[in-house]
N, C-alpha and C positions, 0 to 999 in steps of 0.2 A: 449249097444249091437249094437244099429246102426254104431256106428261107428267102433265099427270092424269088423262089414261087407263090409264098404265100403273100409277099407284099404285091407281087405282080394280080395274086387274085384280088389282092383288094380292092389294088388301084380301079380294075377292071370292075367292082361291087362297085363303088363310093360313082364310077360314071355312067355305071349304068342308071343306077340312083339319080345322077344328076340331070342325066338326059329324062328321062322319067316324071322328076321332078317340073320340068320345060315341059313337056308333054300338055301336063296337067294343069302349067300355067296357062300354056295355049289354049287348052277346052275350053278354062273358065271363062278367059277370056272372049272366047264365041258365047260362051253360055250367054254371058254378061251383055255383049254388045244384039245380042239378036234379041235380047228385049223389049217389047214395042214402047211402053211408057215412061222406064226407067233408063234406055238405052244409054242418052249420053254421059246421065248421071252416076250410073254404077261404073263406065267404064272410065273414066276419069278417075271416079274414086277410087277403085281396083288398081288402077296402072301409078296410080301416087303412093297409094301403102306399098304396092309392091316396087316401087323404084327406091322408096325413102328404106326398106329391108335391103337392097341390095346395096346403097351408099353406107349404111346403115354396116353391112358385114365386113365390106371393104374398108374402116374404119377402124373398127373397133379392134382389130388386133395390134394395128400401131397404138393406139392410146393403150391399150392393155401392157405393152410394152415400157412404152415413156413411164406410166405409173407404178410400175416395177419398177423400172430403176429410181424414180424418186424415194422409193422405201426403202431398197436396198442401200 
């Protein structure tokens, strides 16, 4: 039982983390778009690194996989 409590705390750390994480993406993103001279420019750029890191994460553990099995 102990130890599914402790995985249960983590699960509960890693989303509070994540929603936190979203938080923070949010702000920047007000930050970014309420810029008067940079406005459209930052927030394009912002939302492309940050979508190409998300396809980006979503990815890379299947190839991390495939290439493992090609060594093994």
């Amino acid at each position: 039982m102990k130890k599914l409590t402790i995985i249960i705390n983590n699960a509960k750390l890693e989303t509070a983390q994540d929603l936190d994480d979203t938080l923070n993406l949010q702000q920047n993103y007000r930050t970014f778009t309420t810029a008067e001279a940079l406005n459209f420019e930052f927030a394009v750029l912002f939302l492309t690194v940050i979508g190409a890191l998300f396809i980006f994460k979503g990815i890379a553990i299947p190839i991390q996989i495939v290439i493992g099995g090609y060594i093994d």
